[in-house]
N, C-alpha and C positions, 0 to 999 in steps of 0.2 A: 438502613434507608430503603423504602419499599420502591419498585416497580416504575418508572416512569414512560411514558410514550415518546418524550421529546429530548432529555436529559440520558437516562441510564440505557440506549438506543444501544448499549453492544450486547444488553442481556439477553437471551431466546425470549420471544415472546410468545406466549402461549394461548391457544384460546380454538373454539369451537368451528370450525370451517363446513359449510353448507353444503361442500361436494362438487362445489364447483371452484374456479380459480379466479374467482374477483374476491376473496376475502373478506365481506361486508362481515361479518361477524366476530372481529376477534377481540376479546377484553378490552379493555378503555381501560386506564388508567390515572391518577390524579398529579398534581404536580405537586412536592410539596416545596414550602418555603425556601429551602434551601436551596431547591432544583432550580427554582424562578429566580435567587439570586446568580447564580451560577451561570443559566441563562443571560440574565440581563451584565452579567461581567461579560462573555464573549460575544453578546452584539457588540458594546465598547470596544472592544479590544478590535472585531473586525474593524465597525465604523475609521477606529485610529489607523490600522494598516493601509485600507483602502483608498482613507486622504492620504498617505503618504505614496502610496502606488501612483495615484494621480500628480502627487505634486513630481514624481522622477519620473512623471510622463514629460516635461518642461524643460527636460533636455534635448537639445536639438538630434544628437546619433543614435539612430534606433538601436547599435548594438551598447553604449552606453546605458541608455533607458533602460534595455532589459536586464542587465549584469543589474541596474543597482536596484532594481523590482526583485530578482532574485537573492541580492547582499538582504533586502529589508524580510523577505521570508526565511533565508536561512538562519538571520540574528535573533529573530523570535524565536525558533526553536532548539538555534544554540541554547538560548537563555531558560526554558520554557520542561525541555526533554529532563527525565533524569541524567546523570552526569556520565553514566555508563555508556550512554549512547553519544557520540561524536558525528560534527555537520561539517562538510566539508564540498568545494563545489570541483571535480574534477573527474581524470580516468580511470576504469577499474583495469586491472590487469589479472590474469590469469600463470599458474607455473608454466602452462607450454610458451609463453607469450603475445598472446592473446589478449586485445587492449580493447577497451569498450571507447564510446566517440565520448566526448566531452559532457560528464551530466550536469544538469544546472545543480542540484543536490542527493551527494549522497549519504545519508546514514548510516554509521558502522559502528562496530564497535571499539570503544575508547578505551577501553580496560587492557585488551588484547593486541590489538593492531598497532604496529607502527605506519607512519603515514612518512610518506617518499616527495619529493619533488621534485617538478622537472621547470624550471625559473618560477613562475604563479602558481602552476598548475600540481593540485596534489593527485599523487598515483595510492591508489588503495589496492588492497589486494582482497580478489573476488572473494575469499572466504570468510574474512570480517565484513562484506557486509551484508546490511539488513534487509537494504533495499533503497530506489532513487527516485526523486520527485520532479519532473520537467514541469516548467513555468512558464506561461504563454500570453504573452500581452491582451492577444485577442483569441480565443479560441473560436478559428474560422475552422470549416470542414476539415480542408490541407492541414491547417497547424495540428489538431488532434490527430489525424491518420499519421504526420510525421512524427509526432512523440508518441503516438501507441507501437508502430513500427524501431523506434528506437529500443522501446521496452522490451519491446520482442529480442532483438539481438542484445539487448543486455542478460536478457534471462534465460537463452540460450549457452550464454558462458558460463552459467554458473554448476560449480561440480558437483556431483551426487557420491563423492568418495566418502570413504567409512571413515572418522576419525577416533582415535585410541584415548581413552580416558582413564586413569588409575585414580581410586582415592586409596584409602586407611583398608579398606575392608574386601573390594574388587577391581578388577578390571572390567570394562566394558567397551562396546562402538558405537557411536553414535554419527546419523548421517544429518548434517545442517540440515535447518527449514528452508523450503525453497524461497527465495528474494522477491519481494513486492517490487509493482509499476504503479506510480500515482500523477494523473496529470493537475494540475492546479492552473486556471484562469484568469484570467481579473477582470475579462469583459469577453462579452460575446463581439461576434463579428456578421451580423445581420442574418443570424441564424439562433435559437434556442435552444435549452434544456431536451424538448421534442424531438428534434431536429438532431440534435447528438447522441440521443437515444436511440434514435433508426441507424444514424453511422457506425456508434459502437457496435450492435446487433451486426450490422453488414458487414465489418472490419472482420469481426471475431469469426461467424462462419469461412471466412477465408482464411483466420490463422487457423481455426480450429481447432487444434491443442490447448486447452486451457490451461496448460504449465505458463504459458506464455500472454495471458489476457493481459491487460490493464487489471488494477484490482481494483481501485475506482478515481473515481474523477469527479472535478466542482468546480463553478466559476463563482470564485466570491461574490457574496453581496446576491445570486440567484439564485445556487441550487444546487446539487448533487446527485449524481448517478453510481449505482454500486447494485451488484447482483444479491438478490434472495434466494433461498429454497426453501417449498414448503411443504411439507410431507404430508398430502392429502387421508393418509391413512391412519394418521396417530392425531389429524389436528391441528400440525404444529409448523408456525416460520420461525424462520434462521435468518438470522445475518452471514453471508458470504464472503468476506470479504481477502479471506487468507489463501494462499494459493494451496498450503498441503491441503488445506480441506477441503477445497473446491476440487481437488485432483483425486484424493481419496475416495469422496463421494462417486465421482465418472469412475474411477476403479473398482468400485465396491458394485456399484450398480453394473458397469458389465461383465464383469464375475459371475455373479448370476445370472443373469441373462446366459454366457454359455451355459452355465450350469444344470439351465431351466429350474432355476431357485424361484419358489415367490419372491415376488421382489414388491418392496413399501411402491404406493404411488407418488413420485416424487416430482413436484413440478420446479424448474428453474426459470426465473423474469428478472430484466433489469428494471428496478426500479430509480423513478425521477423523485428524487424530492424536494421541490419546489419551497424550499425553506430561509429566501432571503436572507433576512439579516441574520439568521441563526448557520449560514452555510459552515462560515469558519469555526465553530467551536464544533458542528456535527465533522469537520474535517480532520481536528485535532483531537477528537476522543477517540473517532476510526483508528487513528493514526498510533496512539497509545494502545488499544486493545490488538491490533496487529503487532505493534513490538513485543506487548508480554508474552503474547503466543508462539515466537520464535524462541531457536537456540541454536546459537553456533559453533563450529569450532575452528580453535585456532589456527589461523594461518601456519603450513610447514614451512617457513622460509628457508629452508636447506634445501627443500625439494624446487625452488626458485633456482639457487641459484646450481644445484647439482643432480639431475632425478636419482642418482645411484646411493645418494645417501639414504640411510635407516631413516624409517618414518618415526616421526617427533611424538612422542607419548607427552599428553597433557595431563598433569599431577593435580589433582582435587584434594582439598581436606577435606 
């Protein structure tokens, strides 16, 4: 299937840059048949969520309304993810005991992880997962800086230890991919896509560490925001949207920089993409190309409940 601008949006797109950083020049692409059905499936599919988001606006307790806006997101993508991956709305917890606040969803993995309860509430353990989606009726200023500030102390607990892998032929270590922040909206709150694009910019310079950003954000049915980079020197944009690579890149570039390495001219922008009915399916492909490009390791549940035991070697064929 070749190239497309609107549908295959997680391939590198490649094309000729003038030297400056508005990008009016890069390749065009065509849609073909199959893209446009593809397409015109998740308008459907949003349009269906979106009436249903509105009709569990019709309950009178705002925390009722948003539990079941969140039940109606996370069932879509129980139903929707491959089976590997597991939905669930609850706490992460960490070996030293270290508990994250309550996420509207987290992603983990289902193969690996057992999953704990405390009455409703499932407890996951930081190392299966993948990463958590906060839900926000209205995404006013406040509601975004309070879910990107959440994502921040989630991705703060997450560990950078080596885990032990054996198959048939070696042993090797492998250290997990660092965990996605995604906020998801379903209406604005007398503010736009614009307007949350200067907030995100302003938020970030203040966390600073892009271990910790948002990795992007959408309010159905208008738009989505998610960072690019474009390497002025080869030509060429990228989609941003994973955290090792976005961390990678900022280490790679200041490497050199000590180094006094030449270094590519690399420019970073968030961009808005003002994509209405297409928001939800450009939300859920992100969402797919992020998950293939992790890998994790298994939770030590011995080190939970005992730090002194041997670390758990994970058997591969």
């Amino acid at each position: 299937m070749p190239l497309t601008d609107l549908y295959l949006i997680h391939q590198t797109i490649r094309g000729m840059v003038l030297g400056d950083t508005s990008f009016h020049c890069l390749k065009v692409f065509t849609l073909t048949e199959t893209d446009r059905m593809l397409l015109k499936l998740f308008s459907s599919i949003e349009a269906t969520m979106l009436a249903r988001f509105r009709e569990a606006g019709f309950i009178k307790h705002a925390g009722d309304k948003g539990e079941n806006r969140e039940h109606i997101l996370r069932e879509f993508l129980l139903s929707h993810l491959p089976k590997k991956y597991g939905v669930a709305k609850g706490e992460i917890i960490t070996k030293d005991g270290q508990r994250s606040h309550s996420a509207d969803i987290i992603i983990y993995d289902a193969v690996n992880c057992p999953i704990l309860y405390s009455e409703k509430t499932a407890i996951v353990p930081i190392e299966s997962v993948y990463g958590i989606i906060e839900v926000k009726s209205l995404l006013s200023k406040a509601e975004f800086i309070g879910a990107a500030r959440q994502i921040e102390c989630f991705k703060k607990l997450a560990p950078r230890d080596l885990g032990v892998i054996e198959t048939r032929e070696y042993v090797t270590v492998h250290r997990s991919s660092r965990p996605f922040g995604i906020i998801v909206g379903l209406d604005f709150s007398g503010n736009s896509l614009e307007s949350l694009k200067s907030n995100w910019i302003e938020l970030n310079s203040e966390i600073h560490d892009v271990n910790f950003f948002v990795n992007y954000l959408c309010v159905l049915g208008e738009g989505l925001l998610r960072y690019e980079m474009a390497n002025l020197s080869i030509g060429e944009k990228t989609l941003l949207i994973n955290t090792d690579e976005f961390v990678n890149l900022v280490l790679t570039q200041q490497k050199k920089l000590a180094n006094k390495e030449e270094r590519d001219e690399i420019f970073l922008r968030v961009v808005a993409e003002d994509i209405k009915d297409s928001t939800f399916g450009r939300f859920f492909v992100y969402l797919l190309v992020l998950l293939s490009r992790m890998k994790l390791n298994a939770p030590d549940l011995g080190q939970y409940i005992d730090s002194e035991l041997p670390m758990t070697i994970l058997k591969e064929s």
